[in-house]
N, C-alpha and C positions, 0 to 999 in steps of 0.2 A: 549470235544464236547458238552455235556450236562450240564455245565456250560456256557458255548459261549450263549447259547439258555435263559436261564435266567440273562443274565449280564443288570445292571443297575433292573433289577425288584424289587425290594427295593422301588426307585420313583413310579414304576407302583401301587405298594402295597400301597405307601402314597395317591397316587391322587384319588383311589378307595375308600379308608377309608373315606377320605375327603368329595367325594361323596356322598355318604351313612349314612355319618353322623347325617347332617338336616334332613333328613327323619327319618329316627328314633328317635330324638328327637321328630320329629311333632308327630309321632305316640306315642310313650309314655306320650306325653301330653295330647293326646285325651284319652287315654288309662287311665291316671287316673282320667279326667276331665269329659268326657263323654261317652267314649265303656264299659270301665269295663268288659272286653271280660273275659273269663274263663282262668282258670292257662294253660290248657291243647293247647290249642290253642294257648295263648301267644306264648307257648313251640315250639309248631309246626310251627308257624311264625317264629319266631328266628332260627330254623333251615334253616327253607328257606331261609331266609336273610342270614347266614351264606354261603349257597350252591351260592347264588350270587356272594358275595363276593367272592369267588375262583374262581367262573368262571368265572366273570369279569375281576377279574387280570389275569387268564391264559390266555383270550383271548386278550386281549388289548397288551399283551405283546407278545404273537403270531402276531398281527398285526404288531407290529414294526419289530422285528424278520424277520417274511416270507412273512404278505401280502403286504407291500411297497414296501421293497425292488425284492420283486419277480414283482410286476407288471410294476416299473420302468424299470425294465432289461427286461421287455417283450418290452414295449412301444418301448425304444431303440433301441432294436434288430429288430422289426418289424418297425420303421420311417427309419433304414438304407437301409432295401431292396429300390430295384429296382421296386420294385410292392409294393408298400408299398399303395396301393388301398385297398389292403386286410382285412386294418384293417376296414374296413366298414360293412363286412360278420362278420370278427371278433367281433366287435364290437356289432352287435346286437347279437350274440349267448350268448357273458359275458354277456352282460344286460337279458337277456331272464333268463340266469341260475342263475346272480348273486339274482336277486328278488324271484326266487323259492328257494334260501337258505335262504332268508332274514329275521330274529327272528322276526322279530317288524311286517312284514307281515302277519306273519300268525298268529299273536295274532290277527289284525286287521281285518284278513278275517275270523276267529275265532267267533271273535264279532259282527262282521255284520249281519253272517249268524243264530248268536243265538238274537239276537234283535229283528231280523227280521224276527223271528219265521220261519225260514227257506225261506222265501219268497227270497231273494237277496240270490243264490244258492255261496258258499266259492269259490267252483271248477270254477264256470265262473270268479267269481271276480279276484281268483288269476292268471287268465290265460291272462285275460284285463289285469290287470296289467304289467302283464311279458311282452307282447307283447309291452304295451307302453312305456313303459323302453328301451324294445329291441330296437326299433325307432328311442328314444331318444340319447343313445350312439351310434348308428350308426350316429345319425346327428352331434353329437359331433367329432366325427373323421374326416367326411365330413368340419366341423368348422376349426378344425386341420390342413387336409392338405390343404384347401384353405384360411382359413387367412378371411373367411367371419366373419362380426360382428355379435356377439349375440343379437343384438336390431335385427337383422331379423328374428331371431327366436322367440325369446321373448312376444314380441308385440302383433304380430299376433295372436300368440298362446293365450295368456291372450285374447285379444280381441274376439277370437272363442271361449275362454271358459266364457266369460262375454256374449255371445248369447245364445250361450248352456242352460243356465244356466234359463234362459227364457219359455224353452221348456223341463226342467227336474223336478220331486218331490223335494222337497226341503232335503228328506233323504239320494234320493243319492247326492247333492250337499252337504252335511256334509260329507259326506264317504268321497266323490273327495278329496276335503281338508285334509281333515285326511290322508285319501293315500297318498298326497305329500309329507307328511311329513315322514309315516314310509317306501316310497321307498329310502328316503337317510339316511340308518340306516350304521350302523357299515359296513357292506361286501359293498355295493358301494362305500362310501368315499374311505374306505382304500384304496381297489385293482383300482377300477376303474379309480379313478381322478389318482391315483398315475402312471399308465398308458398313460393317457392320458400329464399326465405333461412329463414324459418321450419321450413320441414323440414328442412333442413339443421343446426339447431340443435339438433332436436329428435332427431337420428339419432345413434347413436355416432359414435361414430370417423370422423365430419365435420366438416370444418372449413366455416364459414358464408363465408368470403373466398375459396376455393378451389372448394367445390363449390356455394354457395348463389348466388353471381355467375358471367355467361357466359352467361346464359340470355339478355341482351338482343344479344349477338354470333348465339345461333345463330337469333332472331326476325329479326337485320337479314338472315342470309342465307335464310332461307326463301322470304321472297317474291321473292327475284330467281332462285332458283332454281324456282319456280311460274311466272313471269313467263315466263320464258325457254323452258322447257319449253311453256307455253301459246302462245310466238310460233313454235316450232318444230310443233306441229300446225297454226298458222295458216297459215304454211310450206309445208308436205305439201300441207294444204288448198289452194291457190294452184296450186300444180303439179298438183292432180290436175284442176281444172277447166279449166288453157291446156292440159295434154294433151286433156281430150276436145273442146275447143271446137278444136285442130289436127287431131283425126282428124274433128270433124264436118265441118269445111272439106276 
């Protein structure tokens, strides 16, 4: 049994290394060329790098392992029902939970909130985010069972975040961006889309290339579109307190 669980990890081992490689190369470049960092810290980096390295390979090979194949068999099981509506509720609660797991999030919300000298508070940001996520794979399943094209989604959505954008500081439209990017980290692809191709498979008259993919296009726009809209009440917020702090003067 506990061999079933690491079979073929071997490959996982090679593609991590491969990985990792170029980067440590670059770093030991700069390391002789220009950091000249101390023995002691080299040391402690390389540890790190090493604790990466393991948990990269154990996770990526848990991916293949449990998070695919379990979220295919969910999709499946859940496009055979009779109500298979559900997956819409469902849908936003994975998205909601799958971003409050999400590594690369909460570096990001992490960094936000230390840049910004606590001003852009973590806890709001990561909660926009979840939510816009949440939305987002709800509207992906809605996509799913009705066979609507992603250009209605899309579109729109760039285009309100191309307005937005008009009416926000220009740091949180850096964040928006950046969050679209760390909302399609490791745990959405895997589970989510894997999911989502599953019902697609499992529904008539769906194609799994057509309708089962595009779900990680409308997660990258969600949170710049949360983002953005959260920097535009920051916004409001801002002007509402130089207006009363000019009429207390």
């Amino acid at each position: 049994m506990i061999l079933a669980l690491f079979k073929d990890f071997h490959i996982v081992f090679r593609d991590v290394a491969f990985a990792l490689a170029p980067l440590l190369l670059v770093f030991f470049l700069f390391q002789f060329v220009v950091l000249r960092l101390p023995k002691r810290q080299i040391i402690k980096m390389i540890k790190g790098v090493a604790l990466t390295f393991v948990g990269l390979s154990l996770f990526l090979q848990g991916v293949h392992v449990g998070f695919m194949p379990m979220g295919e068999l969910m999709g499946r099981a859940i496009g055979a029902m009779k109500y298979n509506w559900i997956l819409v509720p469902i849908g936003f609660l994975l998205g909601f939970a799958v971003i409050m797991a999400e590594p690369a999030v909460r570096v990001l919300i992490t960094e936000v909130e230390k840049s910004s000298g606590g001003h852009i508070n973590k806890n709001i940001l990561l909660y926009a985010l979840c939510v816009g996520v949440a939305f987002s794979v709800s509207l992906s399943m809605i996509r799913v069972l009705t066979g609507i094209s992603i250009w209605y989604f899309i579109v729109p959505g760039y285009l309100i975040a191309l307005l937005l954008m008009r009416y926000v500081s220009s740091e949180f439209v850096a964040v928006a961006f950046d969050a679209g990017g760390a909302a399609t980290g490791p745990m959405t692809v895997t589970f989510i889309l894997s999911m989502t191709v599953g019902v697609a498979k499992q529904l008539e008259n769906r194609d799994p290339l057509l309708d089962g993919f595009g779900m990680v296009s409308l997660v990258a726009l969600a949170p710049i579109l949360s983002i953005l809209i959260l920097g535009f009440l920051y916004h409001r917020r801002q002007k509402t307190y130089e207006r009363n702090d000019s009429e207390t003067l």
